[in-house]
C-alpha positions as CSV (number, residue, x, y, z in Angstrom):
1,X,0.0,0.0,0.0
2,X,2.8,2.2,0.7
3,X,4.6,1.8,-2.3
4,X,1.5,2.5,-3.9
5,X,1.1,5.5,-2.3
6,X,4.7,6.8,-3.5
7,X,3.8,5.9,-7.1
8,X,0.7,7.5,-6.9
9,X,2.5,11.2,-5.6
10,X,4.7,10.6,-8.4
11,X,2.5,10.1,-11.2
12,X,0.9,13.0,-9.9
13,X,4.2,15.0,-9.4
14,X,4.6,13.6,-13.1
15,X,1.7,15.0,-14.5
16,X,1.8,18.2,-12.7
17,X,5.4,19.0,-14.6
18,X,4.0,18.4,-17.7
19,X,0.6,20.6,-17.4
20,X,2.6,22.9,-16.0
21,X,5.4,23.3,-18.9
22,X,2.6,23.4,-21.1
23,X,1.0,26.2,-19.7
24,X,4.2,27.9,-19.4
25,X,4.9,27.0,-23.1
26,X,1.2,28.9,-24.1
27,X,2.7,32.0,-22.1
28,X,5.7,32.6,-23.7
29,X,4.2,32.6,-26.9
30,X,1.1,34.6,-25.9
31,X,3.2,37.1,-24.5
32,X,6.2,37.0,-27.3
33,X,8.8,35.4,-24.8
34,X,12.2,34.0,-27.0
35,X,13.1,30.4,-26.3
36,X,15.5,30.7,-23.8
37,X,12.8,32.2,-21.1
38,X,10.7,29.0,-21.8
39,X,13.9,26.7,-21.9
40,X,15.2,28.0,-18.5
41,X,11.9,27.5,-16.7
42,X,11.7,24.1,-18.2
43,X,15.3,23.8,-16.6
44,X,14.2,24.8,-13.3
45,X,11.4,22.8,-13.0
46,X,12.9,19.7,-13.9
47,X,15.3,20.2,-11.4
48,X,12.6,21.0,-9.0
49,X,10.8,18.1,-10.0
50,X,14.1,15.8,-9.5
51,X,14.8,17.3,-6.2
52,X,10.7,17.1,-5.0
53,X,9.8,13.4,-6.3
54,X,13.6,12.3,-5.2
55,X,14.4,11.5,-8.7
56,X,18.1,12.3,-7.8
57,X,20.2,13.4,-5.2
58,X,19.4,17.7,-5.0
59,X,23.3,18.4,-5.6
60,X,23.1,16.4,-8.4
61,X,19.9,17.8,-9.3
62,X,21.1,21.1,-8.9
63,X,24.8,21.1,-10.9
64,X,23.0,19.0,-13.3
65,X,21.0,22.0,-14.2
66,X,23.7,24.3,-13.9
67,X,25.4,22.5,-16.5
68,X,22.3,22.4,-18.4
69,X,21.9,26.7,-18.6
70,X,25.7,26.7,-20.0
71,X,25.6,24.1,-22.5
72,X,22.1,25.6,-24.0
73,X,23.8,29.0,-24.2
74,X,26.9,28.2,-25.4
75,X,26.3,25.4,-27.7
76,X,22.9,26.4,-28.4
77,X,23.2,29.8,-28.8
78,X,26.0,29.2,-31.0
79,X,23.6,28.1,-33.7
80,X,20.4,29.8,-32.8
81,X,21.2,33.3,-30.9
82,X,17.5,33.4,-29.4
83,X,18.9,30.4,-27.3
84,X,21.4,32.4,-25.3
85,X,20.6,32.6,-21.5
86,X,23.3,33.4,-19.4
87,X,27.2,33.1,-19.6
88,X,29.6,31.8,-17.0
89,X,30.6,35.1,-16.0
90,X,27.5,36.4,-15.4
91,X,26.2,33.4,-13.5
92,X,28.8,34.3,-11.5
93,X,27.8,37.5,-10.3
94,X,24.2,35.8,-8.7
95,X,25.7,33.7,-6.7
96,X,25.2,35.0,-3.3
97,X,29.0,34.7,-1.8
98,X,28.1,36.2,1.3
99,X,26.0,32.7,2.0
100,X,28.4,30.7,0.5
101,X,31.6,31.6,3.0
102,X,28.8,31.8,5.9
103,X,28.0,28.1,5.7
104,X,31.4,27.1,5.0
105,X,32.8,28.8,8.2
106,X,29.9,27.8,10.5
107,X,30.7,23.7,9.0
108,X,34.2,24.3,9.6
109,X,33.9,25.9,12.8
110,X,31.1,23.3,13.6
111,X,33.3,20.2,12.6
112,X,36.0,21.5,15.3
113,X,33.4,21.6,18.2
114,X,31.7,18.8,17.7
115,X,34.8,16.7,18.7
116,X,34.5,18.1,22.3
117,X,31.1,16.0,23.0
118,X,29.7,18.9,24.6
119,X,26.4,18.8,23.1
120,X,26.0,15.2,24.1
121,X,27.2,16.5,27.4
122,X,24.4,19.3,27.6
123,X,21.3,17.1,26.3
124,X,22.2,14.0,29.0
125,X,22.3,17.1,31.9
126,X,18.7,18.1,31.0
127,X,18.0,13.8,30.8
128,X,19.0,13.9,34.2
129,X,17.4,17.1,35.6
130,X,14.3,15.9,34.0
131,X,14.1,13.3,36.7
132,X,11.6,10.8,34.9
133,X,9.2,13.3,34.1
134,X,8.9,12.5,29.4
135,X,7.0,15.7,28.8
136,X,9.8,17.7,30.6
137,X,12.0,16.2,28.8
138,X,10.5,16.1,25.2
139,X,10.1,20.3,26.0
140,X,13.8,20.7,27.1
141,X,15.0,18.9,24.2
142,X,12.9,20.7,21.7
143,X,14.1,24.5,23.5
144,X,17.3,23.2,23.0
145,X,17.3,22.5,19.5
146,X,15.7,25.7,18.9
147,X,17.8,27.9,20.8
148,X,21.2,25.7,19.2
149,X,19.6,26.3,15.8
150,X,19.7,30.0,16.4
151,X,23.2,30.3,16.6
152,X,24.6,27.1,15.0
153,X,21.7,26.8,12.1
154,X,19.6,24.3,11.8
155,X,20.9,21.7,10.0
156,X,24.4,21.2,13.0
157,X,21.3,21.2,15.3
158,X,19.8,18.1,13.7
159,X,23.1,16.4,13.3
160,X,24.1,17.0,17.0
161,X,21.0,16.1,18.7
162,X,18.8,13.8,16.6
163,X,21.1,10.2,17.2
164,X,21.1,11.4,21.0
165,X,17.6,12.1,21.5
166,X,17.0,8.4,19.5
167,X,18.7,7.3,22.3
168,X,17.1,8.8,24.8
169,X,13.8,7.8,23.7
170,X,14.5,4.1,23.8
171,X,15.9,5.0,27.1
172,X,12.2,5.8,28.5
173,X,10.4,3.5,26.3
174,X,8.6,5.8,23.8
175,X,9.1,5.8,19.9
176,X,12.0,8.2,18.9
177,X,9.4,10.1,16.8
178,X,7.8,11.8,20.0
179,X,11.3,13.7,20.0
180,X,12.6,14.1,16.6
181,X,10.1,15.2,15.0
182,X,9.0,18.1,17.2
183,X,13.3,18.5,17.2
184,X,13.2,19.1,13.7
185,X,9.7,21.8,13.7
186,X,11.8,23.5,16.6
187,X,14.7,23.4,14.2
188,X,13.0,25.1,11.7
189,X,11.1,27.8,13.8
190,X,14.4,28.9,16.0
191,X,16.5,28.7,12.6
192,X,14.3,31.8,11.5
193,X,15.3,33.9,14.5
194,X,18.9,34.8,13.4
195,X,20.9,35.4,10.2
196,X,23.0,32.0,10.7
197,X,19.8,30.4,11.7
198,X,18.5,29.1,8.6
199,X,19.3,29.0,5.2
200,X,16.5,31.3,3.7
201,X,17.5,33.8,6.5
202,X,21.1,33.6,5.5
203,X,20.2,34.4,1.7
204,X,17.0,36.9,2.6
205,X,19.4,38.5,4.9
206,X,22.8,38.5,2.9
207,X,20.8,39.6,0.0
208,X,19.8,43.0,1.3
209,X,23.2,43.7,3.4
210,X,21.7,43.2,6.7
211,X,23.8,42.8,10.2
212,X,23.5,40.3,12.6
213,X,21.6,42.5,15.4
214,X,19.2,44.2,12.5
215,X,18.0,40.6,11.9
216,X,17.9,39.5,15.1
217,X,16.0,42.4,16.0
218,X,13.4,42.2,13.6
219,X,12.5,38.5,13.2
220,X,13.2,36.8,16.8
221,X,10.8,37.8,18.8
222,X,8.4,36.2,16.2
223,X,10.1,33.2,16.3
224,X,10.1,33.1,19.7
225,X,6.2,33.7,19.5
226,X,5.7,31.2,16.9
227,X,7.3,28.5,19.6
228,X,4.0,28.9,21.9
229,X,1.6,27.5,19.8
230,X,3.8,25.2,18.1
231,X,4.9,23.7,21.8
232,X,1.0,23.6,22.5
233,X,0.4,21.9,20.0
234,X,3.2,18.6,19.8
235,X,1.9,18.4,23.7
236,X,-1.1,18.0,22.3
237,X,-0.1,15.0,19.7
238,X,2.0,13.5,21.5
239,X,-0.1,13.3,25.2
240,X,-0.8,9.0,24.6
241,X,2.8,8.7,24.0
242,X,3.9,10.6,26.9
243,X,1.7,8.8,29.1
244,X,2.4,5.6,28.3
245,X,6.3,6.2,28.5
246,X,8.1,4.4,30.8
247,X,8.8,5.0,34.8
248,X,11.3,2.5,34.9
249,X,14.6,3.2,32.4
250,X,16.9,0.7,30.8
251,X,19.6,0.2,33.0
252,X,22.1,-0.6,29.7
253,X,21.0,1.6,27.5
254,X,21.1,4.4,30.7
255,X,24.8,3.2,30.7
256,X,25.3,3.7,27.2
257,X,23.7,7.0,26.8
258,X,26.0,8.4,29.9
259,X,29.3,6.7,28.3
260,X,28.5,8.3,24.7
261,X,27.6,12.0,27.0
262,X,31.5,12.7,28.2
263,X,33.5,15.7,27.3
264,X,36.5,14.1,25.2
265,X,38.6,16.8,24.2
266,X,38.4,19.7,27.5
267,X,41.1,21.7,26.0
268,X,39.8,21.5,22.7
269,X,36.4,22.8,24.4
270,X,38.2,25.8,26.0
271,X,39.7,26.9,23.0
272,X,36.9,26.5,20.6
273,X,34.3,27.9,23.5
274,X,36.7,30.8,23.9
275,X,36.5,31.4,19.4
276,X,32.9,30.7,20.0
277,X,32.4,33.3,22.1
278,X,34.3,36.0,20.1
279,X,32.3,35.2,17.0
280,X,29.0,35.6,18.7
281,X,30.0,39.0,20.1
282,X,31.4,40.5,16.3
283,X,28.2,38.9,15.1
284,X,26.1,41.5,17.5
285,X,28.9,43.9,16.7
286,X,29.5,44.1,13.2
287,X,27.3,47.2,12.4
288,X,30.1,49.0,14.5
289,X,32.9,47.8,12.5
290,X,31.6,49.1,9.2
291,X,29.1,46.5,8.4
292,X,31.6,43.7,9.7
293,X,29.2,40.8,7.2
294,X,28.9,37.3,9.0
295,X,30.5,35.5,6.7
296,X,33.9,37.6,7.3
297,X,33.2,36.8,11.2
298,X,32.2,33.0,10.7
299,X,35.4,32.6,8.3
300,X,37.6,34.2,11.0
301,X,36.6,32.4,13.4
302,X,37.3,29.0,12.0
303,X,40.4,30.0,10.3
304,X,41.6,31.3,14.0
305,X,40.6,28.0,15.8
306,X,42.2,26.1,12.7
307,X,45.3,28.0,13.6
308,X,45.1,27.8,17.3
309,X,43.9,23.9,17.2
310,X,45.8,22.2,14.3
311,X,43.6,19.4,13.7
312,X,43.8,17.3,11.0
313,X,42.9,19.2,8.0
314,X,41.9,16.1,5.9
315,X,39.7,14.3,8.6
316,X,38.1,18.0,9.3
317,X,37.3,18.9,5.8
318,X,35.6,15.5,5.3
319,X,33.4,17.0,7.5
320,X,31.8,20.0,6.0
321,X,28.9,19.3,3.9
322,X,30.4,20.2,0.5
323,X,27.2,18.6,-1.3
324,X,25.1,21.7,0.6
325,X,27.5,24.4,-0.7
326,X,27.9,23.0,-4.4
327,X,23.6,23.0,-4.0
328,X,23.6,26.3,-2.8
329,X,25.8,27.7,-5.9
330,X,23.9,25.2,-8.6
331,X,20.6,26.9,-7.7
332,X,21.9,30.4,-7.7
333,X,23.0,29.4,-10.9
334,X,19.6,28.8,-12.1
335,X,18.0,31.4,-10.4
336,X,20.5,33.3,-12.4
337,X,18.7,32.5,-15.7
338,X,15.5,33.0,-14.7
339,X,16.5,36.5,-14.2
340,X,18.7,36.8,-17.4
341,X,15.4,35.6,-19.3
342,X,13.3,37.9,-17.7
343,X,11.0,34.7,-16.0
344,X,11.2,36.7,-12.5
345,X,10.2,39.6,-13.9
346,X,6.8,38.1,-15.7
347,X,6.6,36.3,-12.6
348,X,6.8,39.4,-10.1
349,X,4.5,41.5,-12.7
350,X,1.9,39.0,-12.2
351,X,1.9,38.6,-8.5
352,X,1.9,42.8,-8.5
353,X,-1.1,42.8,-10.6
354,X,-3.1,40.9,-8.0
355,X,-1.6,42.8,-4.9
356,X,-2.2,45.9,-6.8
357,X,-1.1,49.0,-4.3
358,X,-2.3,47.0,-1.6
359,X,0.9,46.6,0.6
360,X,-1.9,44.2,3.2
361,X,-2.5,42.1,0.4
362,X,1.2,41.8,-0.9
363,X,2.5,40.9,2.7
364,X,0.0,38.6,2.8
365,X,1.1,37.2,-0.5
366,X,4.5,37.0,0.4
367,X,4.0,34.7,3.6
368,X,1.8,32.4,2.1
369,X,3.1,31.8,-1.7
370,X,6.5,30.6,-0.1
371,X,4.6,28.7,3.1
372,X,2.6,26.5,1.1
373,X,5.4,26.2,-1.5
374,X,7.6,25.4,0.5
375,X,6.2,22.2,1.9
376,X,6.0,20.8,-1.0
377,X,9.6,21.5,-2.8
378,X,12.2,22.3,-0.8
379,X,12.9,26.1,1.2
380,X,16.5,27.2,-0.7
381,X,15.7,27.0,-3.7
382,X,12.5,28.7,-3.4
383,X,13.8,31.2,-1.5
384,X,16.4,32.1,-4.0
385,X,13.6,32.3,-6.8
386,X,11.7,34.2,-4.9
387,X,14.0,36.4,-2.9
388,X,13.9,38.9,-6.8
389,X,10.2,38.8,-6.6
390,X,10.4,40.6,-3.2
391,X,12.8,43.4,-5.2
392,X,10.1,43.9,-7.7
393,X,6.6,44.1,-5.1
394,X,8.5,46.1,-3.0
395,X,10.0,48.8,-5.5
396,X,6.5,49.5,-6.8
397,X,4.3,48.9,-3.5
398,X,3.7,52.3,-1.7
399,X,5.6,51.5,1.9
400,X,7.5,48.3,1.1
401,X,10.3,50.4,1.7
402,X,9.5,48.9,5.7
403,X,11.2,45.3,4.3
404,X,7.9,43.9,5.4
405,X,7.8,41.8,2.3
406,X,11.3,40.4,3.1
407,X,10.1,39.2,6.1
408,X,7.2,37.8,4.7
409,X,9.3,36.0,2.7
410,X,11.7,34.5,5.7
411,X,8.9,33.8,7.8
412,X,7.1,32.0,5.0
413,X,9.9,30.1,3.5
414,X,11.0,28.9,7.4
415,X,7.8,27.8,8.9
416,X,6.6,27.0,5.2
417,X,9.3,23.6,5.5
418,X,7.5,22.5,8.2
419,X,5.0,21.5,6.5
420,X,6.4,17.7,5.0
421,X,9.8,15.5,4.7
422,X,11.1,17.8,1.5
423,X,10.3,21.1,3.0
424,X,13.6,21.8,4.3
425,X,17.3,20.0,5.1
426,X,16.8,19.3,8.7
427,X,13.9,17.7,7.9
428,X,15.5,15.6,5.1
429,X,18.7,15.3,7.0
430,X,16.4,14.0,9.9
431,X,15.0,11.4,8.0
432,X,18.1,10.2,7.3
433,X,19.0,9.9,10.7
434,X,15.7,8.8,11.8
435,X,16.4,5.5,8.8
436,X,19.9,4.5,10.1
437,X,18.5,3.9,13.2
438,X,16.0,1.8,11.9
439,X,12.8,3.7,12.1
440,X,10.9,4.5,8.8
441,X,9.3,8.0,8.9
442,X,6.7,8.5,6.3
443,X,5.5,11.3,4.2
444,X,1.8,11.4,5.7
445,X,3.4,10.7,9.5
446,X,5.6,13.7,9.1
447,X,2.9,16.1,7.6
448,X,0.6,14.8,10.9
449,X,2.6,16.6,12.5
450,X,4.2,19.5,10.4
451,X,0.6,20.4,8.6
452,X,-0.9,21.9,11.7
453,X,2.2,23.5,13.2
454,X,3.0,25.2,10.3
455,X,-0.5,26.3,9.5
456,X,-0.4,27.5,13.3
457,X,2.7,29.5,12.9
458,X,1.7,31.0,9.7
459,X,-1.2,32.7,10.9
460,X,0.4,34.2,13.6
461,X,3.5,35.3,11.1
462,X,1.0,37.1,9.4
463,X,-1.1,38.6,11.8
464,X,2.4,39.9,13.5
465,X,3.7,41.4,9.7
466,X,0.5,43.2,9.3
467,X,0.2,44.5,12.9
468,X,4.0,45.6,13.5
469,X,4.6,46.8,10.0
């Protein structure tokens, strides 16, 4: 039943794609587009397509459309000049650098740390101070991965706590689900709070040149309010489980969770505390240093605990997540075209018609587009299609000059991935986890879940926008 259920989302994913070129196909010509603005929307939306229906790996997906826009323009427009969409050096220039060296740093930095234990460390303190009590302990787990994915982003947060909490819950006798999932909502929701938090943050924010404290300013207290009802309602869901847990622990597994929760490297800890520490304070103060950006602080900070640590540079680099980065710079890539051909613009032209000079409306807009888009492809790439769209609406809206629809689009993108497994990579990355470990999580058991928190946070997003701005 299962596998028909995945062949039936295909075939439906399937015959979306092709509608949907179609229709695309019948605007270009109704509206006198060349071929390159219908080739590079057929180019993105393939690579959508691969990366939603899991036709592919999304890197692969991603480069492979990359090398798709080149070839077409090169080789194509060699022959047939209309086919020209956008050369290597000007894909270049859209690729959002700023994000790029961000993410690097912070994995780099991240890779270091994690060698200390210390987050193993923290999580079996608050397993201890819970004293038996499961819904204390699903709640500190959950604050903790939202508060770690404010500062470390998201994704570390997953990696860090999702194989401890597994443990944990087969500790206490209820099914790791009760923790990881509500991990990765709180992962999503706190990732929204900061600059570093989350990827759409990091490209909304580098995008428009904003510091550290400017963000945090204007988007974590709704994050923080968004973590009310959310917490609400996963109490709510997960009340049989919690009741049913155990009052009586596993002796060995007890044993195994406090051998694998040890500090292992306390000088390493000091020093990379002591980097830690300095990065979070140029973070807050890099509007006094000239615009210090974050990825110059997260970069600094990595290269000076390189320096200071000396770790094995081979070992550590196998660590950062080089398949996110090469994503990140495939899809700016495509985004790229898209602009090149002019598809934003129709786009954003068509989306202004129906806001109008309503900047309500366009806010409005502007949360939900990217929420419900975002559960069902995934966040970045969104985002980074999206993020010109917000240039357009609020360059011709009366008052957008507030950045109310740049929030709009952060708050939508961020809570938007809540919403199923391909909404965002700690979601994804989660499942992973979840799948070593043996435990299957499904498409409809995740949207149990992620449907009504997001729908939840959503509405309070936009009720906050139109209220504070």
């Amino acid at each position: 039943m299962k596998r028909y259920r995945l062949y039936g989302f295909r075939i439906v994913g399937i015959a979306s794609l092709v509608w949907g070129i179609w229709w695309l196909f019948a605007q270009s010509v109704k509206n006198g587009f060349g071929p390159s603005f219908f080739i590079s929307i057929i180019i993105f939306l393939i690579v959508f397509a691969a990366i939603s229906l899991r036709w592919m790996h999304e890197t692969a997906a991603a480069l492979l459309g990359a090398a798709a826009v080149w070839l077409v323009h090169y080789i194509g427009g060699t022959f047939f000049p209309s086919l020209h969409i956008i050369d290597f050096e000007e894909s270049m220039t859209f690729v959002d650098w700023n994000v790029i060296w961000l993410i690097m740093g912070m994995m780099i930095f991240m890779a270091m740390f994690s060698e200390t234990g210390a987050i193993n460390w923290i999580a079996f303190r608050i397993f201890r101070l819970a004293k038996g009590n499961t819904w204390l302990l699903m709640m500190s787990l959950v604050i903790l991965t939202g508060v770690l994915s404010t500062f470390l982003n998201n994704v570390t947060a997953i990696l860090l706590l999702v194989p401890l909490s597994i443990q944990i819950a087969q500790t206490v006798g209820i099914h790791p689900f009760a923790f990881v999932i509500p991990e990765v909502l709180a992962s999503n929701i706190g990732g929204a709070a900061t600059i570093i938090g989350d990827p759409p943050s990091t490209i909304v924010g580098s995008h428009l040149g904003l510091g550290f404290v400017e963000y945090l300013v204007n988007m974590a207290p709704i994050a923080i309010l968004c973590m009310i009802p959310f917490l609400i309602i996963i109490s709510l869901l997960y009340r049989k489980e919690i009741a049913g847990a155990k009052e009586e622990f596993s002796q060995a597994l007890l044993t195994q969770l406090e051998t694998d929760a040890q500090i292992t490297d306390m000088l390493l800890l000091r020093k990379s505390g002591l980097v830690g520490l300095l990065m979070l304070i140029l973070f807050f103060a890099g509007d006094y240093f000239g615009g210090l950006p974050p990825s110059v602080v997260a970069l600094s900070g990595a290269a000076i605990l390189i320096a200071w640590v000396r770790p094995d540079m081979h070992k550590m680099l196998r660590e950062v997540d080089w398949k996110t980065i090469i994503f990140f710079i495939g899809i700016f890539v495509l985004v790229g075209g898209l602009e090149a051909t002019n598809v934003i613009d129709w786009i954003a032209g068509n989306i202004a018609k129906l806001a109008g000079d309503d900047l309500q409306l366009a806010t409005i807009l502007m949360v939900w587009i990217p929420g419900i888009s975002s559960g069902i492809v995934d966040n970045i790439p969104f985002t980074v299609a999206a993020l010109p769209i917000a240039d357009y609406l609020s360059a011709i809206i009366p008052g957008a000059e507030n950045m109310v629809l740049y929030w709009a689009l952060i708050l939508g993108a961020d809570l938007g991935g809540n919403a199923t497994i391909f909404g965002s990579a700690p979601n994804i990355v989660a499942v992973g986890l979840l799948g070593a470990a043996g435990y299957r999580l499904s498409f409809g058991r995740f949207m149990r879940d992620g449907v009504p928190v997001t729908i939840a946070t959503l509405l309070l997003a936009t009720v906050w926008l139109l209220i504070r701005y």
